[in-house]
MIKOLMAR-169423 format. One record per residue: residue number from 1; residue in one letter; x, y, z of N, C-alpha, C in turn. Coordinates in steps of 0.05 Angstrom, whole numbers, plus 5000, padded with zeros to 4 digits. Layout:
N
{site NUM; A; {X; Y; Z}; {X; Y; Z}; {X; Y; Z}},
...
// end
This chain:
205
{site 1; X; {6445; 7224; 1498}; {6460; 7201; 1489}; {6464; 7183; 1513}},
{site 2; X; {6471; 7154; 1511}; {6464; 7138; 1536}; {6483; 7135; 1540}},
{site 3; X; {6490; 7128; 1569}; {6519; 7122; 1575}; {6534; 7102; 1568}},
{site 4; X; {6553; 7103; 1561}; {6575; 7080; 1552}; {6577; 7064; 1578}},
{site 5; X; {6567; 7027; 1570}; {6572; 7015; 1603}; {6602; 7015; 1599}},
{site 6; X; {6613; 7009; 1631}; {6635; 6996; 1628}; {6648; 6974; 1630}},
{site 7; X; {6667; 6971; 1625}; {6673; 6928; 1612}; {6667; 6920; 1647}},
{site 8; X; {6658; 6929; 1675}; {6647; 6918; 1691}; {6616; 6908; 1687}},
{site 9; X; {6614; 6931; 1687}; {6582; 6926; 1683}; {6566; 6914; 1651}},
{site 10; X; {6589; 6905; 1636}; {6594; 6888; 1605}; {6589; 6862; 1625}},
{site 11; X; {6613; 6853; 1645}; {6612; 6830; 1655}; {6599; 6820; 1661}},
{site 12; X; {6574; 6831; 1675}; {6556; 6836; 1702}; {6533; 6827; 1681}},
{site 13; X; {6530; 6838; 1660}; {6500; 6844; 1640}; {6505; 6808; 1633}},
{site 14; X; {6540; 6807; 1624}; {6532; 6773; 1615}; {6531; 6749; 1632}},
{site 15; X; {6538; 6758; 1657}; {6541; 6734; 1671}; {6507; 6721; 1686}},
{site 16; X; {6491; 6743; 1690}; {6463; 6757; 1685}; {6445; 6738; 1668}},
{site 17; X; {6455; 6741; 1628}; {6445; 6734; 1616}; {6453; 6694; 1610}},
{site 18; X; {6478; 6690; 1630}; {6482; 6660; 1634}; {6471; 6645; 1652}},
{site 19; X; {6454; 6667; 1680}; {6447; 6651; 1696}; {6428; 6634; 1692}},
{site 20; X; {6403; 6650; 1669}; {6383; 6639; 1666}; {6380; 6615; 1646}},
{site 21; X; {6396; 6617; 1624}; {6404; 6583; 1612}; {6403; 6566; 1630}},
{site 22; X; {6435; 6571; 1646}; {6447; 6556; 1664}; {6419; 6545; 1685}},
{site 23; X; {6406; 6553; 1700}; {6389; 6545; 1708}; {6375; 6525; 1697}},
{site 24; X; {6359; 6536; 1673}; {6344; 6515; 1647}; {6356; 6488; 1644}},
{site 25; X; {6376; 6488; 1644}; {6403; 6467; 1647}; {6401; 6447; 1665}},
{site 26; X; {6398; 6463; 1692}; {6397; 6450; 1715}; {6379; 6434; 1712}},
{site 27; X; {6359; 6449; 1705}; {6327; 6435; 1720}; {6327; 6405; 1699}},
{site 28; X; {6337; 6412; 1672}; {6341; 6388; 1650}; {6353; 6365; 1653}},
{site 29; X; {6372; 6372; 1667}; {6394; 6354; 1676}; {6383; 6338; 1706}},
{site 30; X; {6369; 6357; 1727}; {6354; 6344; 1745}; {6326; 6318; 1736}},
{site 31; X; {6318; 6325; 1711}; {6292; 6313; 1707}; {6305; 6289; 1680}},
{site 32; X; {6325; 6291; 1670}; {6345; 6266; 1648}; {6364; 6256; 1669}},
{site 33; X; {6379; 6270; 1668}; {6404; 6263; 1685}; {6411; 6270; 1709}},
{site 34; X; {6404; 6264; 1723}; {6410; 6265; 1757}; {6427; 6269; 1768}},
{site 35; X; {6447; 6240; 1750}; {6461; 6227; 1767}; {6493; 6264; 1755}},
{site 36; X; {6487; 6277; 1735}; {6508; 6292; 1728}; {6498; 6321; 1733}},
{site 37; X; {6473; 6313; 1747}; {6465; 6343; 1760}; {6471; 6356; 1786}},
{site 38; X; {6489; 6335; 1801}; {6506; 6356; 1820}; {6534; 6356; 1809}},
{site 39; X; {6545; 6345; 1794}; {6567; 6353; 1776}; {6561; 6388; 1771}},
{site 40; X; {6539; 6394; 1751}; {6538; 6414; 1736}; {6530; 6433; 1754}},
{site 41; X; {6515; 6430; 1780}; {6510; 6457; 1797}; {6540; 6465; 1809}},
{site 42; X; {6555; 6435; 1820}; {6577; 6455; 1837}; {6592; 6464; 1816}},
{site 43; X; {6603; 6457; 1786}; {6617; 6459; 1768}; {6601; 6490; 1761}},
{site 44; X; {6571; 6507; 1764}; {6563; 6527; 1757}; {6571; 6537; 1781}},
{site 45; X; {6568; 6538; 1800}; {6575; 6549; 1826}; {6598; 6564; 1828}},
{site 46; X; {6626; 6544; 1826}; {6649; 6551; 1834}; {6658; 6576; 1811}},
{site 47; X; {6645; 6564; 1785}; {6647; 6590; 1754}; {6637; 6621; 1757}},
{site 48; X; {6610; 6620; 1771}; {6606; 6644; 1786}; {6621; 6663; 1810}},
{site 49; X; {6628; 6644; 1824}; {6642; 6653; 1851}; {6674; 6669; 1840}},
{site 50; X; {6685; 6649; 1816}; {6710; 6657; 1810}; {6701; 6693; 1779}},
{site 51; X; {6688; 6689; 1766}; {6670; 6704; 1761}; {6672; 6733; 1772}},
{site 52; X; {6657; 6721; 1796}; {6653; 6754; 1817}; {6681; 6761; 1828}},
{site 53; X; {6688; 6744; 1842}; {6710; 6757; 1845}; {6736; 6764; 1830}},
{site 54; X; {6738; 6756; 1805}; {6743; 6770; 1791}; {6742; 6797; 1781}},
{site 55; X; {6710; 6798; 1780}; {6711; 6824; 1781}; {6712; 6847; 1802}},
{site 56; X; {6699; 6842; 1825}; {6717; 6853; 1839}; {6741; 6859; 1839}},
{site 57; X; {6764; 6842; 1840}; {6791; 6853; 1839}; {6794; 6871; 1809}},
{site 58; X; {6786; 6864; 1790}; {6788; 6877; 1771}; {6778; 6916; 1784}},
{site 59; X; {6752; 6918; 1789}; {6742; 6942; 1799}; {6761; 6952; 1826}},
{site 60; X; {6770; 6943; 1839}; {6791; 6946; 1861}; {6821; 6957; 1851}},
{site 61; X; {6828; 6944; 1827}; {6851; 6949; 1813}; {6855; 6977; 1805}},
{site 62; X; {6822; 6977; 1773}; {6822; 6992; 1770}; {6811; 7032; 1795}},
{site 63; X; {6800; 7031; 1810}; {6799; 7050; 1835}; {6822; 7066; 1831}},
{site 64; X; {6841; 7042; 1840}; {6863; 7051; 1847}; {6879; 7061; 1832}},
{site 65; X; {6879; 7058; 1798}; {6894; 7071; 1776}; {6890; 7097; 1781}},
{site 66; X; {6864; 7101; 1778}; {6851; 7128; 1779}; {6868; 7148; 1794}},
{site 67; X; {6876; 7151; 1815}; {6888; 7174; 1826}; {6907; 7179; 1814}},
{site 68; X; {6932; 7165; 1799}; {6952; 7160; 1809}; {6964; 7195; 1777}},
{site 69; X; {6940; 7197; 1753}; {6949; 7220; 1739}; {6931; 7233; 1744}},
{site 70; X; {6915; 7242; 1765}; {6892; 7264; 1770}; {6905; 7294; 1780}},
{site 71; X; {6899; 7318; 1774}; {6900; 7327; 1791}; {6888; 7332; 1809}},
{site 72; X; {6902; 7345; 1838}; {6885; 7348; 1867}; {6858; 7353; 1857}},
{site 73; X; {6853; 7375; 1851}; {6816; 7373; 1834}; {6801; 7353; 1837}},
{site 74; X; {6817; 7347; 1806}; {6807; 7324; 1789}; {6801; 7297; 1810}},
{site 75; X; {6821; 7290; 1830}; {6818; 7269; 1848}; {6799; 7279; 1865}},
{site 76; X; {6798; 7296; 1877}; {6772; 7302; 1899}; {6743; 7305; 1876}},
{site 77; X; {6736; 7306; 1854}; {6718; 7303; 1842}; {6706; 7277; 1842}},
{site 78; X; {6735; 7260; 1826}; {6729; 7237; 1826}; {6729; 7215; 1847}},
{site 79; X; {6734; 7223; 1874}; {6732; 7211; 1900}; {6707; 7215; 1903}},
{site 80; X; {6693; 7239; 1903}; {6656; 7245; 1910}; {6644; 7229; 1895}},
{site 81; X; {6656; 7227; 1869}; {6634; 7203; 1861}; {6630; 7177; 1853}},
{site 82; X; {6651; 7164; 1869}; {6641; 7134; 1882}; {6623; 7129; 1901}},
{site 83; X; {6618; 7110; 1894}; {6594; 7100; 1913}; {6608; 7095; 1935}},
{site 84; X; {6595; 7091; 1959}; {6587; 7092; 1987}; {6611; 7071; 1996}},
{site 85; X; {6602; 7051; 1990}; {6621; 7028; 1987}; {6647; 7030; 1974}},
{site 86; X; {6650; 7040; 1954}; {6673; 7043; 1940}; {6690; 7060; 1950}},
{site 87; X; {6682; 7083; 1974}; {6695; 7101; 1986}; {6710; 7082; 2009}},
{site 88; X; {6687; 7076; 2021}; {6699; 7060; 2047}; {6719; 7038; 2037}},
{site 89; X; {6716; 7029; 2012}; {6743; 7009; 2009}; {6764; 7022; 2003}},
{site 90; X; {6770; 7040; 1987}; {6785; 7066; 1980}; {6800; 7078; 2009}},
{site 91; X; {6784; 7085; 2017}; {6801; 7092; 2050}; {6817; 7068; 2060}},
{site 92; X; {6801; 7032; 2068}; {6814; 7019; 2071}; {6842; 7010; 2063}},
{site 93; X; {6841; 7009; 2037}; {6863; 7000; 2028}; {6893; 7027; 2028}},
{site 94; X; {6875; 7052; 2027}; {6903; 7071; 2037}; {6908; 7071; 2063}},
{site 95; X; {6895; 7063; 2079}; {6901; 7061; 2107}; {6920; 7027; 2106}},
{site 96; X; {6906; 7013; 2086}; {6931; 6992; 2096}; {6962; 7002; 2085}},
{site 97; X; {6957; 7018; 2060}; {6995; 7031; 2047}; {7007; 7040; 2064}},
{site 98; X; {6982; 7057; 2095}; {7004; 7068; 2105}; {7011; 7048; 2131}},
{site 99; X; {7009; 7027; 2128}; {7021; 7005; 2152}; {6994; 6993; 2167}},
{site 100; X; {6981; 6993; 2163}; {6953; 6983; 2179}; {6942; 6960; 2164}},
{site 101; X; {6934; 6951; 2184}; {6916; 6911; 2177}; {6888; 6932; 2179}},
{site 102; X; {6872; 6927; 2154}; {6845; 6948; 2162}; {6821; 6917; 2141}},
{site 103; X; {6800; 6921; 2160}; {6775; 6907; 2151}; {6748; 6929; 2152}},
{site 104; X; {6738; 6927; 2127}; {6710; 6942; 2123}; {6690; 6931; 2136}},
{site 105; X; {6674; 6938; 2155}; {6659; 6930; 2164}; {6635; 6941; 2162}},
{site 106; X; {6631; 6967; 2153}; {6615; 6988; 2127}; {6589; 6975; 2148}},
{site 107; X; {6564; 6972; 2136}; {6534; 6974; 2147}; {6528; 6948; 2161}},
{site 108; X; {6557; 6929; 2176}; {6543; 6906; 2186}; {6552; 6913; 2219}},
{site 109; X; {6570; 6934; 2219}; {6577; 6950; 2241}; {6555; 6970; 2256}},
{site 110; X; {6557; 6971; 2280}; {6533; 6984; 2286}; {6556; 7011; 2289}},
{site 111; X; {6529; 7035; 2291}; {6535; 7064; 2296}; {6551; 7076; 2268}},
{site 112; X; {6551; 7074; 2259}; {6569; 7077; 2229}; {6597; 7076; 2237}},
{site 113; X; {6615; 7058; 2248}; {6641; 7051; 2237}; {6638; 7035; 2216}},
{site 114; X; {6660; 7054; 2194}; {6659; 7029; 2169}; {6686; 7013; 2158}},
{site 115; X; {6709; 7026; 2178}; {6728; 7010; 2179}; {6748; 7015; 2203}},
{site 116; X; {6762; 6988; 2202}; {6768; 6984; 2231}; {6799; 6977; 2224}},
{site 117; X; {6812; 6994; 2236}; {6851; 6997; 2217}; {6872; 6991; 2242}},
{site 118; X; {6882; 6975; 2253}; {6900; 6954; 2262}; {6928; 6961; 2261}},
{site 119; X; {6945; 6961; 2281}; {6971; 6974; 2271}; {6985; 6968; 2302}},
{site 120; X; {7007; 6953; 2302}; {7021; 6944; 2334}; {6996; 6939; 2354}},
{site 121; X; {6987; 6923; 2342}; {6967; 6910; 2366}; {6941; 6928; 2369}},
{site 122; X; {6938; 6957; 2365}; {6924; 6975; 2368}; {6893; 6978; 2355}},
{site 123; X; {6879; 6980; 2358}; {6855; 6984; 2337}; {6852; 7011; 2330}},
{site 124; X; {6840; 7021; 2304}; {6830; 7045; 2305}; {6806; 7052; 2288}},
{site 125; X; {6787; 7060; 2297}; {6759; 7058; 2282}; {6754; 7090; 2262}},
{site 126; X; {6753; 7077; 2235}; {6738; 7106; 2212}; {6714; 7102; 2207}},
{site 127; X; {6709; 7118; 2203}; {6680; 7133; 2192}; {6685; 7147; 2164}},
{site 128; X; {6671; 7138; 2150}; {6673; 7150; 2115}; {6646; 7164; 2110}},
{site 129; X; {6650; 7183; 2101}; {6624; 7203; 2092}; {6633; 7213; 2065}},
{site 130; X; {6619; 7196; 2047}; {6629; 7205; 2011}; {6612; 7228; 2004}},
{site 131; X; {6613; 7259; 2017}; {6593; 7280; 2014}; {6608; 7296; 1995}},
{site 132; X; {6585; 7303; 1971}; {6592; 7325; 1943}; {6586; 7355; 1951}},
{site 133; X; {6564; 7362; 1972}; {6552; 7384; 1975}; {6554; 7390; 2000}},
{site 134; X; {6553; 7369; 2015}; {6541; 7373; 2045}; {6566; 7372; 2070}},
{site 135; X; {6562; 7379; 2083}; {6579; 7383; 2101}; {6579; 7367; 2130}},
{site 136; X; {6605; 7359; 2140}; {6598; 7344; 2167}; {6595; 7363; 2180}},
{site 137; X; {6562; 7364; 2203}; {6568; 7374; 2225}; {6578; 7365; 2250}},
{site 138; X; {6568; 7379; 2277}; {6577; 7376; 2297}; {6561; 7345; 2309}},
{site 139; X; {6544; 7344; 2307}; {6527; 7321; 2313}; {6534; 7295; 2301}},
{site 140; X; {6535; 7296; 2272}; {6557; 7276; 2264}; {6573; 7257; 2276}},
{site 141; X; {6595; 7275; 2281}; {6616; 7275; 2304}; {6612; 7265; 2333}},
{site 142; X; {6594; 7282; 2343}; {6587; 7272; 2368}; {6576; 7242; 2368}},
{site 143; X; {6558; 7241; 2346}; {6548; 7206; 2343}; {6574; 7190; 2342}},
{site 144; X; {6590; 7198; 2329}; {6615; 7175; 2323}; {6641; 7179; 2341}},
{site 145; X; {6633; 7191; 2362}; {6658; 7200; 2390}; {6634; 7174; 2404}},
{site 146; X; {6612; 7174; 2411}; {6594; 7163; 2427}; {6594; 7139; 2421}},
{site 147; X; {6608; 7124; 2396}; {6604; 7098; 2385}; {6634; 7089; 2395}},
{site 148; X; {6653; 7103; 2391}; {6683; 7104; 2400}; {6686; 7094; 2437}},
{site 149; X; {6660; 7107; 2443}; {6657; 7104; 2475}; {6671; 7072; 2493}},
{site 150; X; {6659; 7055; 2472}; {6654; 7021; 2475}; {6679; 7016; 2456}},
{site 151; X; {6688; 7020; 2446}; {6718; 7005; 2431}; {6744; 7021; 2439}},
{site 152; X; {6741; 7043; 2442}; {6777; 7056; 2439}; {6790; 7048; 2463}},
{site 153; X; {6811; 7048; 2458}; {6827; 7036; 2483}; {6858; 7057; 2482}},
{site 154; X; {6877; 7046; 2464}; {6891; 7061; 2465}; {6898; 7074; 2430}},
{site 155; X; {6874; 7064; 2414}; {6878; 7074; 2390}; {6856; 7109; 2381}},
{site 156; X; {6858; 7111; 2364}; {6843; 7134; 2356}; {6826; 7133; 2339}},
{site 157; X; {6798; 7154; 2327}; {6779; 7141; 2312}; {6793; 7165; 2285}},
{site 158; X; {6782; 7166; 2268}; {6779; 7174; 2251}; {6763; 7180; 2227}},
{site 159; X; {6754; 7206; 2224}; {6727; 7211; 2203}; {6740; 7222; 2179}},
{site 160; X; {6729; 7226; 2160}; {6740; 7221; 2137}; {6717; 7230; 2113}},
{site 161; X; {6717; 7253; 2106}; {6702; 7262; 2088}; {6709; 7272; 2065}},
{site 162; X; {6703; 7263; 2032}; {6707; 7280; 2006}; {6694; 7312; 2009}},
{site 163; X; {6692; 7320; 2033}; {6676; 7351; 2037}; {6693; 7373; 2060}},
{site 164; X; {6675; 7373; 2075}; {6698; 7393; 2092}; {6678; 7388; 2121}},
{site 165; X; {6685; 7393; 2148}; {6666; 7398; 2177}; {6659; 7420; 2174}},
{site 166; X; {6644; 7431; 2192}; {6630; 7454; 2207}; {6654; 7459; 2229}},
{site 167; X; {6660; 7487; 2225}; {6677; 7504; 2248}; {6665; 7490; 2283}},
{site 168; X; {6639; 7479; 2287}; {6627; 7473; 2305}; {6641; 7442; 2315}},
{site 169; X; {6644; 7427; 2285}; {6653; 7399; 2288}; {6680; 7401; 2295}},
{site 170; X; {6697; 7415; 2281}; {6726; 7417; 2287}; {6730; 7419; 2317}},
{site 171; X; {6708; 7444; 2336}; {6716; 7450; 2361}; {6709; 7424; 2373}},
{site 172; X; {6690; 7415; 2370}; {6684; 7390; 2385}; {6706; 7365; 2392}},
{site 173; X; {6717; 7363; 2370}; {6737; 7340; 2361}; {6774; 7351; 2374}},
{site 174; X; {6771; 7376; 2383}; {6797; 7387; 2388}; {6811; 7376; 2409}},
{site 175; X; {6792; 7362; 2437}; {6803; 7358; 2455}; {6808; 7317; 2459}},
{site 176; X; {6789; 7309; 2428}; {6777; 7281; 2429}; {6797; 7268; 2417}},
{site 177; X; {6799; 7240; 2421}; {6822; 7227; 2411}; {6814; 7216; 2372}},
{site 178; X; {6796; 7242; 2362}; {6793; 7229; 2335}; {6807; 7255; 2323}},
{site 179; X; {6817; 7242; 2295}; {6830; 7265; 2270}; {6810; 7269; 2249}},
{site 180; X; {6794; 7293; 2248}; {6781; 7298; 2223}; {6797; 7301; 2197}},
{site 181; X; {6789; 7288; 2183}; {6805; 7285; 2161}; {6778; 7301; 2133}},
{site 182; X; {6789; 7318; 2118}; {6770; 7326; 2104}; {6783; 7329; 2079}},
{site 183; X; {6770; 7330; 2055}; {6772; 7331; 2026}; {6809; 7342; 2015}},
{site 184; X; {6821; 7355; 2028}; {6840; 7370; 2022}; {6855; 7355; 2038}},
{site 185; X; {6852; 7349; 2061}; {6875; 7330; 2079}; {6879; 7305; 2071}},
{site 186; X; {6853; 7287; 2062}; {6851; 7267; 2049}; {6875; 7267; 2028}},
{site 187; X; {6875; 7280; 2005}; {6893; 7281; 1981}; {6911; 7285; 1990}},
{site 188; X; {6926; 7303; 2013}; {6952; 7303; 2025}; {6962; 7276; 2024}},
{site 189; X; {6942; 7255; 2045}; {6947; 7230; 2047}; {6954; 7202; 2025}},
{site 190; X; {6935; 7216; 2007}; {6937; 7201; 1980}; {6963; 7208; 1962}},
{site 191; X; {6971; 7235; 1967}; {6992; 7235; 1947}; {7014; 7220; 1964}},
{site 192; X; {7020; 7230; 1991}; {7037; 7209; 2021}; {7046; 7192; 2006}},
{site 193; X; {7022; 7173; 1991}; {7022; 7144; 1990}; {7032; 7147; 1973}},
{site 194; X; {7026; 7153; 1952}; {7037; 7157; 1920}; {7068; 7162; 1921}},
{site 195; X; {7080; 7176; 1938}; {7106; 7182; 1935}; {7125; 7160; 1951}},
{site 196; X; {7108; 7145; 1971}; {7121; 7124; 1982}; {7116; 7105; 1969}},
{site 197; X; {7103; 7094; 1950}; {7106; 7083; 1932}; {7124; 7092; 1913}},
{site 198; X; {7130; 7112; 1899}; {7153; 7110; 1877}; {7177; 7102; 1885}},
{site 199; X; {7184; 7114; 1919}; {7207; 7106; 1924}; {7217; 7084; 1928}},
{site 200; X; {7197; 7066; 1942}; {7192; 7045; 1945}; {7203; 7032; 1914}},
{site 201; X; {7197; 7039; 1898}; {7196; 7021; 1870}; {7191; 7040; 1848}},
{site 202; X; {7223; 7044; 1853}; {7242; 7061; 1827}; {7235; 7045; 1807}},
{site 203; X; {7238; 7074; 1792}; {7233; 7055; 1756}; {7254; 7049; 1749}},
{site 204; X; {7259; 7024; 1734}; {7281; 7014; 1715}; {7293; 7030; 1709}},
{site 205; X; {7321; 7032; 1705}; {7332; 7036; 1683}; {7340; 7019; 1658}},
// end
């Protein structure tokens, strides 16, 4: 049986099946009307842009529902299987709940930092590894202490995996200014947030 899309990828299929009218349009309006054919590109333009990002925040919103009735399990299941991207924004944005100015900088960053988390002046560089099976090793690590080399100053890096290290990676990292963070510590952090949020914003009475 085929998968049910979801009202994202509903969006995506129609905005898709508007580009190519919309185009047809263009070129009609370029070869009749000219003079209302940059009317109708920036007027298609700006419809797209608001569009996407729309959905984006929509997909950002929803992410974030997700944890909030899972159990520990259930959330480390459903953390493995976001995409790549969707992890590294996922880390971002709990790194900003817990006080940090953080920007994804994901694959335009060299050495794999994929986000870069800000806090009293300080920088501090993560590394996201969305692994279901596999495990961080020691080498890993060593690549992303070696990338740390050229930025840390007085902040710390941080790795961050839906999996677990190698007993090899842990020793490595014991004396280094990074926190491995792994599948079970992660959720620690996530529920953190979750509870400083309720208090934050008691329910009505």
């Amino acid at each position: 049986m085929p998968r049910r899309k979801t009202v994202v990828e509903d969006i995506i299929d129609i905005l898709q099946e508007l580009l190519i009218p919309y185009v047809a349009f263009l070129i009609l309006f370029w070869i009749a009307k000219r003079d209302l054919f940059w009317k109708m590109l920036i007027g298609g333009i700006i419809f797209f842009i608001i569009a996407f990002i729309g959905v984006l925040l929509y997909k950002k919103s929803k992410i974030h529902k997700q944890s909030q009735w899972r159990t520990d399990r259930e959330l480390i299941i459903w953390l493995r299987g976001l995409k790549p991207w969707e992890f590294e924004q996922y880390v971002a944005d709990l790194f900003t709940k817990l006080g940090y100015r953080t920007n994804v900088v994901g694959g335009s960053y060299d050495k794999g930092i994929d986000v870069i988390a800000e806090k009293d002046g300080i920088k501090h560089y993560i590394q996201c590894k969305k692994y279901i099976t596999s495990v961080v090793g020691v080498n890993e690590v060593r690549d992303f202490y070696g990338a740390l080399a050229d930025h840390l100053a007085n902040g710390k890096g941080y790795f961050i995996t839906t999996n677990k290290f190698t007993l090899e990676a842990e020793k490595f990292a014991e004396d280094k200014p990074i926190e491995l963070i792994d599948g079970n510590k992660l959720i620690k952090y996530i529920r953190m947030v979750e509870n400083q949020t309720k208090k934050s914003n008691p329910p009505s009475s």
